[in-house]
MINU-668222 format. One record per residue (C-alpha): x negated, y, z. Coordinates in steps of 0.1 Angstrom, whole numbers, padded with zeros to 4 digits, always signed. Layout:
// residues N
XYZ...
END
This chain:
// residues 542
+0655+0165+0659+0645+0143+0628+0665+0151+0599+0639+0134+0575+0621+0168+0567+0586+0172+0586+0590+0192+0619+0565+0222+0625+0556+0222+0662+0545+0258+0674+0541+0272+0707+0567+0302+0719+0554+0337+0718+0551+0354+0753+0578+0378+0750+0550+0408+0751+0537+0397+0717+0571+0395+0702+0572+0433+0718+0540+0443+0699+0556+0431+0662+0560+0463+0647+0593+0470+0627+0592+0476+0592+0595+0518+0588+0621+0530+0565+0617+0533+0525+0600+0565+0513+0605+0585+0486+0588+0566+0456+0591+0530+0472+0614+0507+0456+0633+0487+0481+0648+0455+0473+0683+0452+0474+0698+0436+0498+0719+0405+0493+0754+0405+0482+0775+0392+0515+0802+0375+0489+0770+0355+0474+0756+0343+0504+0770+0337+0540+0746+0334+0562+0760+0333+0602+0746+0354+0619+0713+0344+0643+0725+0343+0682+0709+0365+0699+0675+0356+0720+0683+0344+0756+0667+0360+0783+0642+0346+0799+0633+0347+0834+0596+0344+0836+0596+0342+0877+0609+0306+0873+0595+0279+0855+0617+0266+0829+0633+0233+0831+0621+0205+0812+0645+0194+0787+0656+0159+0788+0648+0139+0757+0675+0127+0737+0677+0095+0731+0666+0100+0693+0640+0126+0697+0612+0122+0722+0603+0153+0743+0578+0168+0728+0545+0173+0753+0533+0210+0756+0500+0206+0770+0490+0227+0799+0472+0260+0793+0434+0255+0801+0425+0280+0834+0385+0291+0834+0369+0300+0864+0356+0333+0849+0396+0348+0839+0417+0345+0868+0453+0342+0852+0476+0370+0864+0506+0364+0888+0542+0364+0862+0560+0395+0865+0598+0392+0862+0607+0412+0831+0636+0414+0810+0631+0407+0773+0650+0429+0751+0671+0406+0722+0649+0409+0685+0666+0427+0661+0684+0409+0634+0660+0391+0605+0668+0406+0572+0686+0377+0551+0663+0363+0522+0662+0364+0489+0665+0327+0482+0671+0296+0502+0637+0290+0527+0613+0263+0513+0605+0238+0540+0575+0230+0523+0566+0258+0511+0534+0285+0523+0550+0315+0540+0546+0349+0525+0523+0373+0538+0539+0389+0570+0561+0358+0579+0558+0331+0608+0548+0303+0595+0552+0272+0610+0520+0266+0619+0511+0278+0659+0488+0309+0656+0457+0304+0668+0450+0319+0698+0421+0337+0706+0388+0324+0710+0377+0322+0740+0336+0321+0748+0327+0314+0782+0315+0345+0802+0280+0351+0807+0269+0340+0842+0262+0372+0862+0230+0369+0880+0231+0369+0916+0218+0399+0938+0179+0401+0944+0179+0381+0979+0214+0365+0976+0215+0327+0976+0243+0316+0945+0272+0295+0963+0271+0260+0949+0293+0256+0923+0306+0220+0921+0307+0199+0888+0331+0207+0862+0361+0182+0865+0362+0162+0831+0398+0172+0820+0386+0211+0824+0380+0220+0790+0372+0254+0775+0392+0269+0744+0383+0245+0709+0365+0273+0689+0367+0254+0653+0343+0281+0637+0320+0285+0661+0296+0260+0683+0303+0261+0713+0272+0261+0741+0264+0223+0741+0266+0220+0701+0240+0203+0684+0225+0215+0654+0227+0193+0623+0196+0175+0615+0171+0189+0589+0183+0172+0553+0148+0155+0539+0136+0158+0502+0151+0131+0476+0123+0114+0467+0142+0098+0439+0136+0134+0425+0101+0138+0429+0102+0098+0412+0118+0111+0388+0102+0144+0379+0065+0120+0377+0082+0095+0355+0089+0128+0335+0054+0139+0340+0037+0106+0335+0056+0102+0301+0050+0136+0284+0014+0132+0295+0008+0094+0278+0024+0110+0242+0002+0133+0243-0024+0115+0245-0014+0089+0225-0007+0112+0197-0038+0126+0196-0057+0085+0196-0035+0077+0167-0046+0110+0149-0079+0104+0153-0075+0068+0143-0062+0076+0112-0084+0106+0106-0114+0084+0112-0104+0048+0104-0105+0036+0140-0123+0037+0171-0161+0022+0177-0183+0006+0147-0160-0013+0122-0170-0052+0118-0149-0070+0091-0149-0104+0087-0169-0122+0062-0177-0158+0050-0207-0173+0060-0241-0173+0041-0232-0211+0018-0255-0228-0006-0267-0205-0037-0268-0244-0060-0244-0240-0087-0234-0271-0105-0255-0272-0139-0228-0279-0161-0207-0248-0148-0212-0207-0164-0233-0200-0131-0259-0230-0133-0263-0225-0175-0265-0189-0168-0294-0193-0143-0313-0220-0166-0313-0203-0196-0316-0164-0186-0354-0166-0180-0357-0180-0219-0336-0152-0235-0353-0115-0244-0340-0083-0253-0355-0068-0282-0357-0032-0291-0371-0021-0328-0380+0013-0341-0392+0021-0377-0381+0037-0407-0364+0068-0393-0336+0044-0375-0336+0023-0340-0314-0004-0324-0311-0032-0299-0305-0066-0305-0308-0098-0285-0333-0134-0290-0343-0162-0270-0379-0182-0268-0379-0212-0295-0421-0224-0282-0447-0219-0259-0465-0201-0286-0437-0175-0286-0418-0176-0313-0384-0161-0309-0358-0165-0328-0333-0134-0338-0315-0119-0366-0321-0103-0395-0304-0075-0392-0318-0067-0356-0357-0063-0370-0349-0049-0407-0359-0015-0400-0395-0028-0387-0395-0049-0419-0424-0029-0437-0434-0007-0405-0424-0003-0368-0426-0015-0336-0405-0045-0321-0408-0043-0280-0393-0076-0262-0383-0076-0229-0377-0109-0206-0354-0113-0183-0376-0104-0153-0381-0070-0164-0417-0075-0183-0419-0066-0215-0444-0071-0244-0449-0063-0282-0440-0086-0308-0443-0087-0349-0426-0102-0372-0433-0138-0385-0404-0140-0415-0372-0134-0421-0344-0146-0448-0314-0118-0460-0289-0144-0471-0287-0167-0435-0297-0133-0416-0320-0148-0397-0358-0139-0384-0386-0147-0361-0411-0125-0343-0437-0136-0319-0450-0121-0288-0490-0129-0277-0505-0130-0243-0478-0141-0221-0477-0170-0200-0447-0191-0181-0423-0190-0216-0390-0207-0209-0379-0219-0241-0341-0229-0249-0334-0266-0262-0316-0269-0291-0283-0288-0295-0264-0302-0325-0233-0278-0342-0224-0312-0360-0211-0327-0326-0198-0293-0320-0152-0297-0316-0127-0269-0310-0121-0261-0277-0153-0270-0262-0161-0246-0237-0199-0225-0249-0217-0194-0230-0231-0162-0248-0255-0142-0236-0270-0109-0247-0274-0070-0242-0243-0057-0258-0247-0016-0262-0281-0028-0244-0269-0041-0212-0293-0066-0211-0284-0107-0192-0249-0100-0199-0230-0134-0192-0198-0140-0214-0178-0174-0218-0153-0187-0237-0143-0220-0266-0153-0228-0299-0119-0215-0319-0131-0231-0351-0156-0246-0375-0174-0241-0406-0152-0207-0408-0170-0190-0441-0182-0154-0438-0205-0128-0456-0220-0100-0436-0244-0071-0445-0237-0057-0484-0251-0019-0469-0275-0018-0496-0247-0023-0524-0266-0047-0551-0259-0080-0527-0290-0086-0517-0288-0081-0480-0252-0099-0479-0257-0131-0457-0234-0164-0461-0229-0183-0433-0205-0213-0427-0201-0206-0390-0190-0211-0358-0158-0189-0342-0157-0180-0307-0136-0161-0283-0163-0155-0259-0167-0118-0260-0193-0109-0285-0202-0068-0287-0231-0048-0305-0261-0060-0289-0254-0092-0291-0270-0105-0319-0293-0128-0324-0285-0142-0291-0276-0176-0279-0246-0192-0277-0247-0225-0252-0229-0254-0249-0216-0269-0217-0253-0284-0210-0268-0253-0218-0280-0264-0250-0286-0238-0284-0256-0250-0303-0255-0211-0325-0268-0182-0333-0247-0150-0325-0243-0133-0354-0212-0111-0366-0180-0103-0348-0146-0094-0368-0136-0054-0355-0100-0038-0359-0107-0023-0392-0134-0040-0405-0160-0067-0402-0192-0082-0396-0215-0066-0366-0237-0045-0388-0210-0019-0404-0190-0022-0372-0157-0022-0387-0157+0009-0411-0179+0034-0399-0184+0026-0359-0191+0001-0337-0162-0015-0325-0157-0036-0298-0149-0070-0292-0108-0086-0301-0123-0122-0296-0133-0131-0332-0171-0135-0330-0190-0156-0351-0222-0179-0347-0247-0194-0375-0252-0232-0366-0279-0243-0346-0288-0271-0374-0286-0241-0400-0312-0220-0381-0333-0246-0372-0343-0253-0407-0348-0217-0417-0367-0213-0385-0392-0233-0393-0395-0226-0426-0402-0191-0416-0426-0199-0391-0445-0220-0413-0442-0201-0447-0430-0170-0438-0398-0180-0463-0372-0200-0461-0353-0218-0496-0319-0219-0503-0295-0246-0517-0285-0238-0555-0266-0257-0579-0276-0238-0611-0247-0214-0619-0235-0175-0624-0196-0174-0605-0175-0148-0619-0170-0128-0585-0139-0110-0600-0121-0141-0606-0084-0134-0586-0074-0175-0589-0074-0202-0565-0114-0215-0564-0147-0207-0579-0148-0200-0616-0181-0205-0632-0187-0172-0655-0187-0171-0692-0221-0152-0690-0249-0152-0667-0270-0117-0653-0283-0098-0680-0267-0122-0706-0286-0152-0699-0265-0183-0699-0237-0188-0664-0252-0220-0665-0289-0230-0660-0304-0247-0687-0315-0281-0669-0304-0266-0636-0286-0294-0609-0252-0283-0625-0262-0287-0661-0270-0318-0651-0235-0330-0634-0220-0317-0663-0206-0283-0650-0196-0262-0684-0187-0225-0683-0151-0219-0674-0148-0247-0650-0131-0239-0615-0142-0253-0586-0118-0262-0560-0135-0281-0540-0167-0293-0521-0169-0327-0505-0137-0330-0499-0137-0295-0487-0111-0263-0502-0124-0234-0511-0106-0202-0523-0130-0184-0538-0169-0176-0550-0176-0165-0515-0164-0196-0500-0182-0218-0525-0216-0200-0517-0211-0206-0479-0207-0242-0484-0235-0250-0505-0261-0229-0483-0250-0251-0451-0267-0277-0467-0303-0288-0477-0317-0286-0508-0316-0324-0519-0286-0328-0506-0258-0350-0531-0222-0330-0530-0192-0336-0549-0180-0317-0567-0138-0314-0572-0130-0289-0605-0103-0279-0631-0113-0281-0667-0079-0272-0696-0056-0284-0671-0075-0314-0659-0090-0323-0624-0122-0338-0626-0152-0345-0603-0190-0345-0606-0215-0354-0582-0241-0321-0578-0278-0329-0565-0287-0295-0546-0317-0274-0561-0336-0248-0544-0349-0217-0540-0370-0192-0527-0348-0166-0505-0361-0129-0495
END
């Protein structure tokens, strides 16, 4: 029938294998039965009882209903090797009455252990028997073929005689890909790893090759620091003096062919009376020198070296066309690193310094109305050159102004310092003179007016003393002053136009002049400014 719930289709059990389901043997001691249902809770009608069935007579097929199709019991399959016994007509006892559940059945529930299901039990399986060989001698009756609807019992677990055995399964080879990408990977970092650790170990791989410009023209413009370097190196000389229990290292250049040389004073004053001077050129030869004259108060000196041949001398420019800012070029041995190079600008002009004053009675202090330049100036260079942009003399390095102190010789105070970018330069017109003075008369003259200054005066100018040295009068009977009218007392405050603070100042200015030379002369005298015009005087220096 089709009630709407799924219908289980099984095949009847022969009425000996419903004989052969044991019964269930009474409770024993111990057991715990379940109890049976309470009649009042559940009425349940009783199962009919089995009909019998004749087994000598096939049973009648039961006509379909119109709503529920016959169902088709297949034919049971007959194998030539089990013959299938004749039916017996035998009574079949009625089963005994199926205990009453616990609970209403589940269609679609599984059955409990020891139920019928509603699935068919599966019968037996049947292998086909063995062929039993025929006698020795006997010929085998023909067996005909197998008709196609003659099929054995389906065995689901086991293969039957004409199953065929899967095929072999074959090896991924994805996996093997795989497993050498794997491989292939692990084996590249290594070896990777261990190229970049030597690369950085060792700084690469092979012979290193950097790049680099090619070979150009070694020509420098003359007017640049290279090209004035390279004309005037071979014409400046580095000169070392020994004598009188000291040493030092100062710098000059060639003034002649006949090898004069041109220095300072205080490089060569300890070979003044006895020592050695030892010049050496810029191509490493060196040769002895002596001295030719020398002058304390412009701290200047020239020494002459004999015997040597290709001289370079330096041409000499003019400081009075000299103008701040124009670029110049030192060069020296500073701490005796000989053709050291410097450059820098004129800072300023006629700036008024002394130098020297180690012997403490003023005779080795030096007066110079010089040059300022920020082109690094050190110990050692003095006495050097300092060039112009054409690589002309234009000074005479002389004294640089230390942290401390000043002027080159004392070094600031005890030491030598180095250079803060205040050095200082005598005028090339300045040394020129007393150059050849020296070389001609071994002395050089000063300019002089004719006076005594009071050096401790603390006001604004130069006072002309009351008294002279040793009492003699402050000014010179018949001297240039005397002449111009100068009167002890007077304060001078200015030269040519010029200021000047102090005694000092007034020396500086006077010595940067000739003697001859006409200066005027700007004073105070009881409150009242006056001027005279001064004729220069001379004298012999030391």
């Amino acid at each position: 029938m089709n009630d709407g719930k799924p219908n289980w289709w099984s095949r009847p059990s022969t009425p000996p294998e419903a004989a052969r389901i044991p019964t269930p043997s009474p409770a024993e001691e111990g057991d715990f039965p379940l109890q049976a249902p309470d009649p009042a809770e559940s009425a349940v009608p009783e199962a009919p009882a089995a009909p019998t069935v004749d087994m000598t007579k096939e049973p009648a097929a039961a006509e379909p209903t119109p709503s529920e199709p016959a169902p088709a019991v297949p034919a049971p399959a007959v194998t030539a090797a089990e013959p299938v016994p004749a039916p017996e007509t035998r009574a079949v006892a009625p089963a005994p009455a199926a205990p009453r559940p616990l609970h209403e059945p589940d269609e679609y529930r599984t059955p409990p252990y020891g139920e019928p299901g509603p699935w068919a039990p599966a019968p037996p399986v049947q292998h086909p028997a063995a062929p039993v060989p025929p006698p020795q001698g006997a010929v085998p009756p023909p067996q005909g073929p197998v008709p196609p609807h003659a099929w054995g019992q389906y065995d689901p677990w086991g293969a039957g005689p004409g199953a065929v055995p899967p095929p072999p399964r074959k090896k991924s080879r994805r996996g093997l890909a795989l497993v050498g990408a794997l491989a292939f990977a692990l084996l590249t970092g290594v070896i990777g790893g261990g190229v970049g650790a030597y690369v950085e170990r060792n700084g690469g791989i092979g012979t290193v090759e950097l790049p680099q410009a090619e070979a150009g023209s070694a020509d420098r413009a003359p007017d640049s620091v290279a090209g004035i370097a390279a004309g005037a190196l071979p014409g400046v000389v580095t000169l070392h003096v020994s004598g009188g229990g000291s040493a030092g290292t100062g710098t000059g250049f060639v003034l002649d062919n006949r090898g004069h040389i041109l220095t300072n004073n205080h490089v060569v004053d300890a070979a003044a009376t006895s020592g050695d001077i030892t010049v050496t050129f810029s191509s490493g030869e060196t040769a002895s020198a002596k001295l030719i004259g020398k002058d304390t108060g412009y701290d200047l000196a020239v020494v002459q070296v004999t015997g040597v041949r290709g001289l370079k001398p330096l041409p000499l420019g003019n400081s009075d066309d000299v103008r701040v800012g124009d670029p110049v070029v030192a060069i020296g041995a500073p701490f005796d690193l000989s053709n050291t190079v410097t450059s820098g600008i004129i800072s300023a002009k006629e700036r008024p310094i002394t130098a020297g004053g180690e012997k403490g009675d003023g005779s080795d202090i030096s007066y110079v109305d010089a040059l300022q330049t920020d082109a690094p100036i050190n110990p050692g260079n003095s006495g050097g050159p300092l060039l112009d942009g054409k690589g002309r003399v234009i000074g005479i390095n002389s004294a640089i102004r230390a942290a401390g102190g000043s002027g080159e010789g004392d070094g600031g105070s005890g030491g030598q310092a180095g250079s803060i970018g205040l050095g200082f330069a005598i005028p090339v017109n300045q040394g020129k003179r007393v150059a050849e003075e020296l070389i001609n008369t071994g002395k050089a003259t000063h300019p002089v007016i004719g006076v005594s200054l009071d050096m401790q005066f603390n006001g604004d100018g130069a006072r002309v003393g009351d008294k002279g040295k040793d009492g003699t009068p402050s000014v010179t009977p018949d001297g240039p002053a005397a002449k111009a009218g100068l009167r002890p007392g007077d304060v001078i405050t200015k030269v040519d136009g010029q200021r000047v603070h102090n005694g000092e100042e007034l020396i500086v200015k006077i010595r940067a002049h000739r003697p001859g030379d006409a200066l005027a002369l700007t004073l105070t005298r009881d409150g009242r400014e006056l001027t005279r015009t001064v004729t220069l005087g001379s004298a012999q220096g030391t």
